[in-house]
C-alpha positions in Angstrom: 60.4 161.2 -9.6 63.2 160.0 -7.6 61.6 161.5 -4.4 58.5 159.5 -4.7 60.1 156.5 -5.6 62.6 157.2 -2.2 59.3 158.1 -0.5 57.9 154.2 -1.4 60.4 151.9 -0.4 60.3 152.9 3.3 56.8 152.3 3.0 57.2 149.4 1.9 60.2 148.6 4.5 57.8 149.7 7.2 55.2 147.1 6.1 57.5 144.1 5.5 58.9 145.2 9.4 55.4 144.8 10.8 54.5 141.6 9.1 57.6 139.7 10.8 56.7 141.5 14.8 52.9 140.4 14.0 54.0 137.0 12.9 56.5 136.3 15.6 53.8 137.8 18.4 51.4 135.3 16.8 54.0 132.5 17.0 54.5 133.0 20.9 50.5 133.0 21.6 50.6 129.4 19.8 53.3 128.0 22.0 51.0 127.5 25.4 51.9 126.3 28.6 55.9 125.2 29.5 56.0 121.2 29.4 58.0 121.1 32.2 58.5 122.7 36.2 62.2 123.6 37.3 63.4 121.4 40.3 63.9 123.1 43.4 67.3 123.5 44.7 67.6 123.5 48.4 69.6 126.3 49.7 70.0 125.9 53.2 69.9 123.1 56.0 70.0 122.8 60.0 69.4 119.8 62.1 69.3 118.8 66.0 69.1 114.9 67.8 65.6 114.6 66.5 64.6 117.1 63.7 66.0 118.5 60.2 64.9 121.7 58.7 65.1 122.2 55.0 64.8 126.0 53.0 64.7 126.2 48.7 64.2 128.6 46.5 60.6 129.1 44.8 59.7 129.2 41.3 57.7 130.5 39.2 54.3 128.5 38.3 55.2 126.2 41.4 52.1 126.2 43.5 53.7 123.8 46.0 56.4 121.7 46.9 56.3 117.8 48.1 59.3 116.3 49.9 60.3 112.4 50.9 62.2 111.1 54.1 64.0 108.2 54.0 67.0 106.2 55.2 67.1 103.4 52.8 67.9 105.3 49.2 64.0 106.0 49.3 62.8 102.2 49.6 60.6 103.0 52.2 59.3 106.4 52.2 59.2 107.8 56.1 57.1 110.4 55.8 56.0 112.7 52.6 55.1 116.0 52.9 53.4 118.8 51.3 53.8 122.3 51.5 53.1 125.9 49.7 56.2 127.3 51.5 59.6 127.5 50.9 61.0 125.7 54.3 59.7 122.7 55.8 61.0 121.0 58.9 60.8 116.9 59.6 60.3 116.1 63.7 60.2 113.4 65.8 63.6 111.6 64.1 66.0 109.0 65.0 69.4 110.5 67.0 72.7 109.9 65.3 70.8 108.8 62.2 71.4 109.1 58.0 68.2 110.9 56.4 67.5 110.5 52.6 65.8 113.9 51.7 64.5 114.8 48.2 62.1 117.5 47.0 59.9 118.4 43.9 58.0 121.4 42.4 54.3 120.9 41.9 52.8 123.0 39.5 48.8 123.1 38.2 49.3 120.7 35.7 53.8 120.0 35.8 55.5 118.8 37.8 59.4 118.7 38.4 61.6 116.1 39.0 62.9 115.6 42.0 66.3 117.0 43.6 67.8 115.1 46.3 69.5 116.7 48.6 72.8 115.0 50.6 72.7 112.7 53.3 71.5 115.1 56.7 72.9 112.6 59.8 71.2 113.5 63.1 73.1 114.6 66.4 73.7 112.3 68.9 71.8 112.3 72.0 74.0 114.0 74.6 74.8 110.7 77.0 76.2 110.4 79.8 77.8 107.1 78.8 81.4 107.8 79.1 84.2 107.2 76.7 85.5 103.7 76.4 89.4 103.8 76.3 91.5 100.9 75.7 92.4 100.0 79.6 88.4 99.2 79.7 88.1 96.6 76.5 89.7 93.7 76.6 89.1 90.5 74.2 85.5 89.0 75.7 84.9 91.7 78.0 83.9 95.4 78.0 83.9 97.6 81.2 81.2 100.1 80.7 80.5 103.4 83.1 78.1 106.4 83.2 77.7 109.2 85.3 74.6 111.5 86.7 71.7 109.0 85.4 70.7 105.7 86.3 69.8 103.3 83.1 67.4 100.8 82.5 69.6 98.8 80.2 72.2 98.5 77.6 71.7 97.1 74.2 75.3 96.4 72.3 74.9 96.2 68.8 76.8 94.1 66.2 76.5 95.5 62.6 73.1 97.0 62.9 72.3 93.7 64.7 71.3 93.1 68.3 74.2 91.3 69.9 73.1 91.7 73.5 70.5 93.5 75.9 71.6 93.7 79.4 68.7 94.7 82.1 71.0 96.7 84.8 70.5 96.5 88.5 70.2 98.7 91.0 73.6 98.0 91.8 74.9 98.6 88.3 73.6 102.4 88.4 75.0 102.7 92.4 78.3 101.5 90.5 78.0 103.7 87.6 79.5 100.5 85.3 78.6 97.0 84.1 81.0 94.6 82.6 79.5 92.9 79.8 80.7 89.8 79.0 81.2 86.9 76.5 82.2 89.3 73.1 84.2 88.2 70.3 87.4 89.0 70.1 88.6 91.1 67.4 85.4 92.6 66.5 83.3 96.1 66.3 80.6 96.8 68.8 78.3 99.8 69.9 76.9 100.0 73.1 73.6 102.2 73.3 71.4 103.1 76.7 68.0 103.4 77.5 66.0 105.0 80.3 62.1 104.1 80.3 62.3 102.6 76.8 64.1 106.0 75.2 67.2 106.2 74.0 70.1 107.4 75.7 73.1 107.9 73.4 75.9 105.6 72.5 79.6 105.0 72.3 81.7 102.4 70.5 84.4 99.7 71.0 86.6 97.3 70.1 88.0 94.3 71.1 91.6 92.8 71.3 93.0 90.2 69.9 92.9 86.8 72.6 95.6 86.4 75.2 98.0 83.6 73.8 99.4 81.4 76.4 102.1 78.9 75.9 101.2 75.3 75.9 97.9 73.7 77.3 95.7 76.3 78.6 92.6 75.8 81.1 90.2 78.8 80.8 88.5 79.3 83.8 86.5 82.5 82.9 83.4 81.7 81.5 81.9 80.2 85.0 79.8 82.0 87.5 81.0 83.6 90.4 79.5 81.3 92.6 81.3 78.3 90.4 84.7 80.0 90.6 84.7 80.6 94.5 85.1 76.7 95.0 86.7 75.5 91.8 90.5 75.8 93.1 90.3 72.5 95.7 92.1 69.6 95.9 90.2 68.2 93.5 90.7 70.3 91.2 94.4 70.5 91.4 95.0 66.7 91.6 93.0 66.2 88.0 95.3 68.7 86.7 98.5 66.3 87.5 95.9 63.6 85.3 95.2 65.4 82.5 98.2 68.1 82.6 101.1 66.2 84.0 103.7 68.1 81.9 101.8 71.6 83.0 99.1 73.8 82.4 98.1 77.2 82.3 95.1 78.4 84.5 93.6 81.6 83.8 91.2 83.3 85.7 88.7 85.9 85.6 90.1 89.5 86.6 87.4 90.7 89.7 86.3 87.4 90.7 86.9 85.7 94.2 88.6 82.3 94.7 88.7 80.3 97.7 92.1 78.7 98.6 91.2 76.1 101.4 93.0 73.3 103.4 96.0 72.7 102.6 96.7 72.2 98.4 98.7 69.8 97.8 101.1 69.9 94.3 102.1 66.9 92.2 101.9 68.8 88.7 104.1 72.1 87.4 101.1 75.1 86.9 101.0 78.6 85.9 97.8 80.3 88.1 97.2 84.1 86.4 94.6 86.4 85.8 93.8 86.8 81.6 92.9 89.9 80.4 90.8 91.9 82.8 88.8 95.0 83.4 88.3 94.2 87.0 91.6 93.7 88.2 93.3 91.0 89.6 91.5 87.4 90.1 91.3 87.4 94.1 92.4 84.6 96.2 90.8 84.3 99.7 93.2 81.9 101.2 92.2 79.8 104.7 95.2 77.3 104.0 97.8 77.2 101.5 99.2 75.7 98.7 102.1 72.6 100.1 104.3 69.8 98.3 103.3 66.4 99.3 106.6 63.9 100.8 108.1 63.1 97.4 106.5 65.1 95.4 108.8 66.0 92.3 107.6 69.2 90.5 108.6 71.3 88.2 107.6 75.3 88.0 105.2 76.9 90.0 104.1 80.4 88.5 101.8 83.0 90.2 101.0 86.0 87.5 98.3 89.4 88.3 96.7 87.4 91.6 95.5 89.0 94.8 96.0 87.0 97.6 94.0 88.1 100.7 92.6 87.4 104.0 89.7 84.7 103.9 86.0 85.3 105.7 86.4 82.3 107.9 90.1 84.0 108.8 89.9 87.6 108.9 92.7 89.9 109.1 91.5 90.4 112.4 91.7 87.3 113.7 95.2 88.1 115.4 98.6 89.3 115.1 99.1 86.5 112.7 96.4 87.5 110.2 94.7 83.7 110.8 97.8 82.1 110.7 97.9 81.4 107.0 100.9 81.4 104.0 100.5 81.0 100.4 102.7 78.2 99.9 104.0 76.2 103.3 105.6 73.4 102.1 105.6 70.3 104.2 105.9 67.2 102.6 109.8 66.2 103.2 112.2 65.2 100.1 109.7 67.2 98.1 111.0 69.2 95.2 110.2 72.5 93.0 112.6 73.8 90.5 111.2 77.1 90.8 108.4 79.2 92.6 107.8 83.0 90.6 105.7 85.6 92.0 104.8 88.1 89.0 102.7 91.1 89.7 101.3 90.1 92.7 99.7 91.6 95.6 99.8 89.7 98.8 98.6 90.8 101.8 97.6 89.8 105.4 99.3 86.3 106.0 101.5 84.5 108.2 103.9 84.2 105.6 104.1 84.0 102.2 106.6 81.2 101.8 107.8 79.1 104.6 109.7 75.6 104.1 109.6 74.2 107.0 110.8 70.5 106.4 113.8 69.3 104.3 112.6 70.2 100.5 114.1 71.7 97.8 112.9 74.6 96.0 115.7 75.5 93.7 114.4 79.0 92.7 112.0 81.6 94.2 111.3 84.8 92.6 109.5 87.9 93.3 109.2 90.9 90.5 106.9 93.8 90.5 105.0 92.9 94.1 102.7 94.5 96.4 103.3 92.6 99.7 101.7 94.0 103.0 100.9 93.1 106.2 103.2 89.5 106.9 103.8 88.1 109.7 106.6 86.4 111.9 107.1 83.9 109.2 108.0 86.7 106.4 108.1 86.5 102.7 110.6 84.1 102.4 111.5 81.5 105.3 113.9 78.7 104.6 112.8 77.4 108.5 114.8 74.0 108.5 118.1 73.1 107.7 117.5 70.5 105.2 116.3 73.4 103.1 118.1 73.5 99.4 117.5 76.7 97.4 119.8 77.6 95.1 118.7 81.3 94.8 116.5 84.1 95.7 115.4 87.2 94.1 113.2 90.1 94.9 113.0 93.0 92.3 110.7 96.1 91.2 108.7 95.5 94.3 107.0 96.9 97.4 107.4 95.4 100.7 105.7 97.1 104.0 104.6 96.2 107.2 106.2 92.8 107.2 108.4 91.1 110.2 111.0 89.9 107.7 111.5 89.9 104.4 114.4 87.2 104.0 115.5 84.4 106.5 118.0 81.7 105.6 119.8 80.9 109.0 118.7 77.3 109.9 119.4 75.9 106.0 122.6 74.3 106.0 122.7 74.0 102.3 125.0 77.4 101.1 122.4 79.8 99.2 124.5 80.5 95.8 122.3 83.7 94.9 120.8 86.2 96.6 119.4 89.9 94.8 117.1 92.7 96.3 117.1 95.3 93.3 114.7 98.4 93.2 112.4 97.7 96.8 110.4 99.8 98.0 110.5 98.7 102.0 108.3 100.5 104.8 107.6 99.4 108.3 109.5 96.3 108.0 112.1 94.4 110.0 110.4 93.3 113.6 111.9 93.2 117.0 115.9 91.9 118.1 116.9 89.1 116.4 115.2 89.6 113.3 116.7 91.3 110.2 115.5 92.5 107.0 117.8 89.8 105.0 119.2 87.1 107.1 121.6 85.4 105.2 123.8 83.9 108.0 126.3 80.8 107.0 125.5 81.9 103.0 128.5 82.5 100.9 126.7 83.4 97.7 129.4 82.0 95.9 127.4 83.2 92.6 125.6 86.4 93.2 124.9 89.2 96.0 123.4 92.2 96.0 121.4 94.7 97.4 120.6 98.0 94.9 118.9 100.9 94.0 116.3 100.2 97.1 115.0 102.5 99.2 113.9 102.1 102.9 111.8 103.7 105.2 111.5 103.4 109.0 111.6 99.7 110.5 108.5 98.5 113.2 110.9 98.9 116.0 113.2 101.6 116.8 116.0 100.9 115.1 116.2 98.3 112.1 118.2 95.3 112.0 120.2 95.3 108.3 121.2 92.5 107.0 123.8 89.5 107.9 125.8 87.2 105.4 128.5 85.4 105.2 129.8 86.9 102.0 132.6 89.1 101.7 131.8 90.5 98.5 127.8 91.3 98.6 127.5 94.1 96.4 125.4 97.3 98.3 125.5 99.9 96.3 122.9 103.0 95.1 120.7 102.5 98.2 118.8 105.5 99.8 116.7 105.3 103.8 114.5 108.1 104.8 115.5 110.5 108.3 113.3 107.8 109.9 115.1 104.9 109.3 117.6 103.9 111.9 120.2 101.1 111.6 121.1 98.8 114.6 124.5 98.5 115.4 125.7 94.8 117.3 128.7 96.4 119.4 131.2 95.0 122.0 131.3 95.7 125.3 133.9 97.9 124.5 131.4 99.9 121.9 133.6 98.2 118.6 130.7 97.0 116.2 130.7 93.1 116.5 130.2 92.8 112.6 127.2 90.0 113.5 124.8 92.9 112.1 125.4 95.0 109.2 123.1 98.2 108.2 122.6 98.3 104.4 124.7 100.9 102.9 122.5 103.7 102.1 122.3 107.3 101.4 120.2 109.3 104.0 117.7 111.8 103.4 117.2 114.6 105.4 113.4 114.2 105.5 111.4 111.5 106.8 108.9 108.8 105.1 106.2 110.9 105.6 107.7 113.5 103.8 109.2 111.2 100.8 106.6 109.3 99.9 102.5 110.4 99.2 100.8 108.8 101.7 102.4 106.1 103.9 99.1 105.7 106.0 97.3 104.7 102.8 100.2 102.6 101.4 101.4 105.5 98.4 104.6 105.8 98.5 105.0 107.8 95.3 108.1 109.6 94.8 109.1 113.0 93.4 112.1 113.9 94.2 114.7 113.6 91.9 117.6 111.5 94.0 114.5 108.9 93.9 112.2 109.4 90.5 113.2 107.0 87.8 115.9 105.5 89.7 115.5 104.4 93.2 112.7 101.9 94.7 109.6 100.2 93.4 109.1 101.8 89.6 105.3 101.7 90.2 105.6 104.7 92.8 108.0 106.6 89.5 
């Protein structure tokens, strides 16, 4: 008995086993179709300038696959897209631009939501814009170059927004640059090209914060070229002593050319200077000069970043005298200037650059970190009457070459108190007998003397006539000449050096200017060698 009773519960275990697999494979079959898809994942991604290729994984009961292009979040669908792949890839795009991608499984009856994938940005379009660095932005203006193409314009762009299209000329792409104009200062811009309507690539920029000038201010450089050439006449400058009488600044536009005409007469203090630029120095064509009217009582004169240069109607050319003209000749007798400053100025191709030729007074005249070339018999400075007062000169940081004097203060009466020439640069200067460097006959410079850390190259005669002075105690010291440079000496008939000319105290190098400096025929006189670099001469040529 106990064997059949064994023998019928496994029977009976075997049937209740079958009943719950029968039951459960019954279950299943009632469950149907899934009430959903899987989204895709994308797995891989590749772009270029104008196309972005996308690759997901498939899934099972996904019979395709639709995908969205966007770059607003999906508020405006691009383009949609389907395919029974797994890799699809969107052409024809924007350079440099955000995509919105996102992608969903499409099933016979399902489908899946959608994935989106991360913003895909475009590359660039390979320009040949070139980088804009800080020494081309200033805080209206943008300097803009290219190289190997010519462009049919420039478009800058303001936050998305059109700020301004400039159509370029054929003189623009011979250039390779534009400056575009009238900016805001202090503010974000891209500047994009285009060739026959197509993009070209971009580059970005921004400008500077505006040039602050003391006092009143007269901001010339917003006109035209054409309005700026004239603006600087006599007119001009007397309405200034009207509506300025206690001064003004006067800024002008960096590039552009002035015309200095006639002679200018002063009755008002003024500072002249070129604002921010990206086209150098304002230029001032000058067929005249600047004077002081009889009387005239004025305060400071200042010169800042000009160019002063040879006029059409008075070529270089003209003669040996450059067309005979000065920058400031001052006329007008009992006249008055407390000072008269030269700062970073290049001057070239005159007469001379300041002669006072009647009894004035110009208390102070300064010269600091100058280019002057190509002067005259009249020099840089001439005190050329002996009712002249001026109470001190000073020439520092500057290069001087190819002039017939730098300094001559024999005919004023009226002692000189201070005289400096501190890190010069002097080449080819210093004329015939009877003309020195400094002339500073009858001046005891009862304040101040001195002559340092210059360096001088060969004169325009054989020798070079020094200086002269009538101080004791002129301080020379720290000065270098080239092999080339040769100092006269004034002897006796007896050979004993008369004293009436001295030659500046110098150290001399063994090796001429040619050798010293970079390229004297193309007015470099960079320095390399270590008696000179960082010590001696202009700093400009360090």
């Amino acid at each position: 008995m106990k064997y059949k009773t064994n023998k019928i519960s496994w029977l009976s275990l075997a049937a209740i086993i079958f009943t719950l697999i029968y039951s459960g494979c019954k279950e299943d079959d009632d469950l149907g179709m899934a009430d959903r898809l899987f989204r895709p994942i994308i797995s891989d991604t590749s772009y270029g300038g104008t196309w972005i290729r996308l690759v997901w994984d498939k899934y099972a009961s996904a019979n395709s696959y639709q995908l969205q292009l966007s770059t607003d979040t999906f508020q405006t669908i691009l383009s949609e897209v389907e395919t029974d792949t797994t890799f699809y890839r969107f052409d024809n795009l924007e350079y440099d631009t955000d995509y919105f991608i996102r992608i969903k499984s499409i099933g016979e009856t399902l489908e899946s939501d959608y994935f989106e994938n991360d913003i895909i940005r475009t590359s660039d379009y390979p320009t040949k814009l070139e980088n804009i660095t800080s020494s081309d932005v200033i805080d209206t203006q943008v300097k803009v170059k290219w190289t190997d193409v010519s462009y049919d314009s420039l478009v800058v762009m303001s936050a998305d927004t059109v700020f301004k299209t400039v159509v370029l000329t054929e003189t623009n792409n011979t250039d390779k640059q534009v400056i575009i104009k009238a900016l805001t200062a202090e503010s974000d811009y891209v500047v994009k090209a285009y060739l026959d309507g197509g993009y070209q690539g971009k580059k970005s920029f921004s400008t500077i914060a505006p040039q602050v000038f003391d006092g009143d201010v007269l901001d010339l450089r917003g006109y035209s070229d054409e309005e700026s050439y004239s603006m600087l006449n006599q007119t001009f400058f007397d309405q200034l002593a009207i509506d300025y009488p206690n001064g003004v600044t006067i800024v002008l536009s960096g590039g552009t050319k002035y015309e200095l005409s006639g002679g200018i007469g002063i009755t008002s203090p003024f500072s002249l200077v070129t604002g921010y630029t990206v086209n150098g120095k304002a230029i001032i064509e000058v067929n005249g000069n600047f004077d002081l009217p009889a009387s005239a009582t004025v305060g400071n004169v200042y010169f800042e970043s000009l160019a002063f240069t040879d006029h059409p109607n008075k070529p270089k050319t003209t003669d040996s005298n450059y067309g005979g003209t000065y920058v400031m000749n001052i006329s007008g007798s009992g006249s008055s200037l407390d000072s008269l400053l030269f700062e970073d100025c290049d001057i070239r191709y005159k007469r001379g650059v300041l002669r006072i030729k009647t009894g004035a007074t110009v208390k102070a005249i300064s010269f600091n970190n100058c280019f002057i070339d190509s002067i005259s018999g009249y020099g840089v400075v001439n005190l050329d009457n002996s009712g002249v007062i001026t109470n001190s000169i000073s020439l520092t940081n500057s290069t001087i070459s190819h002039t017939y004097l730098i300094v001559r203060a024999d005919k004023a009466s009226n002692p000189l108190q201070s005289f400096v020439a501190s890190n010069l640069t002097i080449y080819k200067s210093g004329g015939t007998t009877g003309t020195y460097l400094f002339d500073l006959k009858n001046h005891p410079l009862t304040e101040k003397g001195e002559i340092s850390n210059c360096i001088f190259g060969p004169g325009a005669a054989e020798t070079l006539n020094g200086y002269r002075s009538a101080s004791s105690t002129i301080k020379i010291q720290n000065n270098y000449r080239t092999s080339d440079c040769v100092w006269t000496y004034n002897v006796d008939a007896n050979g004993v050096p008369t004293g009436d000319v001295a030659p500046i105290e110098s150290t001399q190098l063994t090796e001429t200017a040619a050798e010293i400096f970079g390229d004297v025929n193309d007015n470099d006189y960079t320095v390399t060698d270590s008696r000179l670099k960082d010590k001696i001469g202009d700093s400009r040529w360090w």
